[in-house]
N, C-alpha and C positions, 0 to 999 in steps of 0.2 A: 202672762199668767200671774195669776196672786198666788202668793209665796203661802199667804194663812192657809191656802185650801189645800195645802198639799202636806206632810212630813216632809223633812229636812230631806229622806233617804231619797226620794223621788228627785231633788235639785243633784244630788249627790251621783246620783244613777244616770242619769241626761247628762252629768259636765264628764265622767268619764267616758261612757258610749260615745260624744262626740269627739275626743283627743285621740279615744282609742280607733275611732272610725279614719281620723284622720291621719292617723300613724299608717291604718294599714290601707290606706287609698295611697298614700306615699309610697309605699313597700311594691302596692300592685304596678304601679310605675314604672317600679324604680331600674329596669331594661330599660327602658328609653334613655335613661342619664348613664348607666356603666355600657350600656350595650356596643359603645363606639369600643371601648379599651378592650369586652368580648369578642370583639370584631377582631382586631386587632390579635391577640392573643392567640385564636384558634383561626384565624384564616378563613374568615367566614366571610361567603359572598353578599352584595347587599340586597337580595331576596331572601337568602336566610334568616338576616338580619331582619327583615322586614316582619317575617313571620313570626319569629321569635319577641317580639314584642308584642305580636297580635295577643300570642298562647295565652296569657295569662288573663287578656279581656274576655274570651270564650271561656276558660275555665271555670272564672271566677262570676260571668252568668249564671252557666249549667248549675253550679254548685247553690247558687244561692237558696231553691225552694228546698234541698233537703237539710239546711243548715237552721232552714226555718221553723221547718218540723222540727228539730232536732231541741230549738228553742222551746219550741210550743212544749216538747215533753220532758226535755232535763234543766229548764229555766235560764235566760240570758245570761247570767254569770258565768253562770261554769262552761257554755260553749262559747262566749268571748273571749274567755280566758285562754282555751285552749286553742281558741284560732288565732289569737295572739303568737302565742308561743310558737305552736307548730309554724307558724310562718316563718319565726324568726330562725327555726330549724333550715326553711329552705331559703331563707336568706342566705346566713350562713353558708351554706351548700353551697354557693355560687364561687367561692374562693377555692373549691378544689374540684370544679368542673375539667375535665380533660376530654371532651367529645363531645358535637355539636348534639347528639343521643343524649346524652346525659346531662346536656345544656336545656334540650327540650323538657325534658323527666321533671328538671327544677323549677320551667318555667309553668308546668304546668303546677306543680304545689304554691305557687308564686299566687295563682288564682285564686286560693283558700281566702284569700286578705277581703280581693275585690266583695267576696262572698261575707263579707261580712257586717255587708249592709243589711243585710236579714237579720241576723240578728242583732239587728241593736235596733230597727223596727218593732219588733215584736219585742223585746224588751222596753223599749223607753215607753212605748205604748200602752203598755200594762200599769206602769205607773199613772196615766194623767186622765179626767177628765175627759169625756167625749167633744165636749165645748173647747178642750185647749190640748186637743189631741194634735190637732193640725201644726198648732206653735210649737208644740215641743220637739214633733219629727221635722218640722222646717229647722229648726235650730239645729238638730243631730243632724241632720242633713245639710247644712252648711259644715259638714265633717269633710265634704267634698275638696276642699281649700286645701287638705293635703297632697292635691297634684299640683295646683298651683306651687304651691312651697316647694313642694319637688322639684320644680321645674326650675327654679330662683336659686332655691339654696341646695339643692345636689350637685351642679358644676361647679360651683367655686368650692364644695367640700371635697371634688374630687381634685381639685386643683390645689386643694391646700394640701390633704392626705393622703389621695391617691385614689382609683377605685377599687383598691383592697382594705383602705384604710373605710372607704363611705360605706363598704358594706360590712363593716365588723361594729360600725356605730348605730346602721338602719336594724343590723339582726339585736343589737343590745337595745334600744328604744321598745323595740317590738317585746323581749321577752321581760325587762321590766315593766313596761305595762303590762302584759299580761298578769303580774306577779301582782302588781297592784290591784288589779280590777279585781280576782282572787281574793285579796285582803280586804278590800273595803268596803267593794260595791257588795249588796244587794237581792235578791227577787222578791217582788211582791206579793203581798200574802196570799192573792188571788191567782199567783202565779207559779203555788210550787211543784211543779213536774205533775199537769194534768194528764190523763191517760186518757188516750184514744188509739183507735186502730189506724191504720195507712190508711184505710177504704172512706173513714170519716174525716180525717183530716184534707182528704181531698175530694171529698163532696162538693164543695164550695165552686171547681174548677168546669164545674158543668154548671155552671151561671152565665152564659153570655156577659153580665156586667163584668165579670174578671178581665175576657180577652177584651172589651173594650177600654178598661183601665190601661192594660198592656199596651194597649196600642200607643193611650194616649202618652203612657212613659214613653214608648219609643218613637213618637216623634218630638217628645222633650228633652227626653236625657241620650237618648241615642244619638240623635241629630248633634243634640251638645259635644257630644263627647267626638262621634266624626271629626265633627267641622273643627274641634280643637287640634287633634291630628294635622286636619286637612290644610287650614290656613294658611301657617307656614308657610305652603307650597304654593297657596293662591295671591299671596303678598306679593311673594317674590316673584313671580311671573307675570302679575299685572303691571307693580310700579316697580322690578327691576332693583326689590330691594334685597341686602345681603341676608343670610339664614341666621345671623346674630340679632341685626334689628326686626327681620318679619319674626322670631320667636318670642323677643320682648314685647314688639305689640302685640301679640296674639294672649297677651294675659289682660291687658283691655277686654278679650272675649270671656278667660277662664274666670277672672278672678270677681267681675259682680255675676258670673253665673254660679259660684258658690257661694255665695255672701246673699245673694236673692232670696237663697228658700227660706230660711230665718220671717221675712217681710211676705211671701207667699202664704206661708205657712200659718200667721197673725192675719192676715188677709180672709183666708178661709177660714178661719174662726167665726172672724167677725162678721164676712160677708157672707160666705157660703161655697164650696166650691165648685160647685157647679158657675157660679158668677164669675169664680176668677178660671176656670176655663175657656168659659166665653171671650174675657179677655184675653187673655194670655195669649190662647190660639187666636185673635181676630189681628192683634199686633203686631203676634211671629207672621201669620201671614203677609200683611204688609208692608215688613222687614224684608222678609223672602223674596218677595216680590219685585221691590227697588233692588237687590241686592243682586238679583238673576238678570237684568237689562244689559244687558254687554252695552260696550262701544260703539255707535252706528253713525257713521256715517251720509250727510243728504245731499241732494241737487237738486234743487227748484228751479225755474225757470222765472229769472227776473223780467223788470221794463229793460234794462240794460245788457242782458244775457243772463248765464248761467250764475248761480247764487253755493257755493259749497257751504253745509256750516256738519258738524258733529256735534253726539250729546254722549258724553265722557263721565263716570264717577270718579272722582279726587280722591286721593288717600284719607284726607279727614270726613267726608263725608260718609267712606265706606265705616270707618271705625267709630264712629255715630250711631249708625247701624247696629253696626256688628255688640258694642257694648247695648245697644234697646236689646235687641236681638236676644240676648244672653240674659238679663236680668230678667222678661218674660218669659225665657224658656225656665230659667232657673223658680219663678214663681209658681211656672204649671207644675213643674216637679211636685211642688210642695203638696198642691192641688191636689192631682192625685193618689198623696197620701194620704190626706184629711177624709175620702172618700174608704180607705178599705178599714180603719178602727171601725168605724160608723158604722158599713154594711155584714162587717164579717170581725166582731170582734173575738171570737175563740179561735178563728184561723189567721191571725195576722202574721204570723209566717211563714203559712204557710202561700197563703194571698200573694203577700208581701216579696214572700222570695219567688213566685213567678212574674210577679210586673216588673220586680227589679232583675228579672232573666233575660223578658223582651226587651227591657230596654237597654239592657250590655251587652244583648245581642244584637242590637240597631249600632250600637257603638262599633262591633266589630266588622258586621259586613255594608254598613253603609261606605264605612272610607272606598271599601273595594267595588262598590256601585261608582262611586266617585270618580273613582279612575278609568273606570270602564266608560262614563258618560264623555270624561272629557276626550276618551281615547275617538268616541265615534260621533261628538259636534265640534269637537275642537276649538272648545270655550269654557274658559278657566272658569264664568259663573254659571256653569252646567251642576253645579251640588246645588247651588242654591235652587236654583230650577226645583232640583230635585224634593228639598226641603220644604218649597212653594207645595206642592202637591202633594206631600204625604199630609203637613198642616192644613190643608184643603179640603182632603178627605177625612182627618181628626175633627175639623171642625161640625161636616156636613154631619158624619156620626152621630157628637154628641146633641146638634139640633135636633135629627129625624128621630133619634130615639126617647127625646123627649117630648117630640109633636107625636107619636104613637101611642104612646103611653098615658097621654092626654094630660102632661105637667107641663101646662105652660106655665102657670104662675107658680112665683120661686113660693118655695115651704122657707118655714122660720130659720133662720138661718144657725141660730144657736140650739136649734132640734136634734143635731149630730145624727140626724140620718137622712140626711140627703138623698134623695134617688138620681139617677142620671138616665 
């Protein structure tokens, strides 16, 4: 992005939307780091456990397209700010939880956070060019990195303070930034609390293009966000490694799948995103692909006799994979953000917050596909399988609907309106 084409307020608007993005991707989390000492505290079985983590990835879906609207009409500042806050409300709250009920109650305002990628979509978007709209939500969207870091620096925070201590420092992050974003950030001039009705603001959703965007987020960022769950558990059942080192390596997966969209997002600038679709999904396919071959075992028939040999994936070569794997998914992310400023710029969040709904809905019941596939082949690369075929069908989509529509040849790519 060239800094001359823009006012200062627009760099100023993008670096907090991403801190603050990444505060409250940490928050939505942040069950998964305190949820053992939860366990613990109130006697909680580990299906409870399990669910109670989920809560907060469904909620903070659902929540995203009316957070978007709520953008589009009272301006990104002031409903950042306040989902800042109020999160840090139910933050907080988790310190004086007494009943798995009222453990649920929190986890589901927990979800407010997740929902907070709507609006800073439709906010940072407002600010920039259609030409460098892409780069800027890839960049905010490398906000993602606050799971990662959750994931690194939430146990040793609980280990140094406690887990009463880490969430009196996650609710205080949370409500000073909020207090900040309030003070300093922003809305753009073309941005201040447009009026429209519910009925227009979701006109847009009787586009076929929308659910095919959705789609394409949820086999990007759903699949991502599964398979970061899922890993763990396929590490250590393949190569027999402990829940300390499969969780460290699995940030080989997380962590260039946040750091990706930033280089997706400058990608579709410059290329197009419909091109870095093409790729994206033509790679994750053939990631997927090697990565779903189980173990097989053979017997041929020599000059000599019987011949045994096996074809086995090695731990370095799956993690090979698995980080292409991630930074391609993490590029189409970006992808399909460059696609909805461009086609639907006065609905961007409302757009905005139902593709990022499918795709944390992919996040929440793909892990539970997962389990169910491996429960009935009984083959730990039974996800991937799975992720083969949803990227299969993503990809066959975005061809056939372009051989229909009779755009074969790509349009200019700095046109900022793309069709797909």
């Amino acid at each position: 992005m060239a800094k001359g084409n823009h006012p200062p307020r627009a760099f100023i608007a993008l670096s907090l939307s991403t801190l603050a993005f990444a505060l409250c991707f940490a928050a939505w989390t942040l069950l998964s780091i305190v949820g053992v000492s939860l366990k613990l505290e109130l006697g909680l079985t580990p299906s409870q456990l399990s669910f109670l983590i989920a809560i907060p990835v469904l909620a903070g879906s659902v929540s995203r397209p009316f957070l978007g609207m709520l953008t589009e009409r009272f301006g990104g500042r002031l409903i950042m700010s306040i989902t800042l806050m109020v999160s840090a409300v139910f933050v907080y709250l988790l310190l004086f939880t007494t009943s798995y009920i009222v453990l649920l109650l929190i986890a589901l305002g927990l979800g407010l956070a997740g929902g907070s990628f709507a609006v800073g979509v439709a906010h940072v978007s407002a600010w920039f060019d259609k030409k460098e709209q892409g780069t800027a939500l890839g960049i905010f969207g490398m906000g993602m990195i606050g799971t990662a870091v959750n994931n690194l620096a939430g146990p040793l925070l609980q280990d140094a303070i406690g887990w009463r201590g880490t969430i009196e420092i996650y609710a205080l992050g949370l409500l000073v930034m909020g207090i900040l974003f309030i003070a300093i950030d922003r809305d753009p001039p073309s941005n201040q609390g447009v009026s429209a009705t519910i009925a227009e603001r979701l006109a847009p959703l009787r586009d076929l293009r929308v659910w095919r965007f959705s789609f394409f987020y949820f086999v990007n960022f759903g699949a991502f966000v599964a398979l970061t769950l899922w890993l763990p558990q396929v590490l250590m059942n393949i190569y027999g490694l402990s829940l300390t080192n499969a969780s460290l390596l699995t940030l080989l997966f997380t962590l260039p799948g946040s750091l990706g969209r930033g280089i997706g997002g400058w990608f579709s600038d410059r290329y197009g995103a419909r091109v870095m679709m093409y790729l994206t999904l033509s790679v994750s396919l053939v990631c997927a692909f090697l990565l779903s071959y189980p173990p097989i075992s053979y017997r041929i028939q020599g000059v000599d006799g019987p011949i045994d040999f096996s074809l086995t994936m090695g731990l370095i070569p799956m993690l090979v994979l698995l980080f292409v794997l991630a930074c391609f998914m993490s590029m189409g992310m970006a992808a399909v953000f460059k696609y909805i400023p461009a086609h639907y710029p006065e609905s961007v969040g409302t757009v905005g917050g139902i593709v990022g709904m499918v795709g944390g809905l992919g996040g929440f019941f793909l892990p539970i596909v997962f389990g169910l596939l491996n429960s009935l082949m009984g083959i730990w690369q039974s996800c991937f399988m799975l992720v083969f075929v949803i990227t299969l069908l993503a990809l066959l989509w975005l061809h056939l609907s372009i051989v229909r529509s009779g755009e074969r040849r790509a349009l200019p790519h700095r046109s900022g309106a793309e069709r797909v």
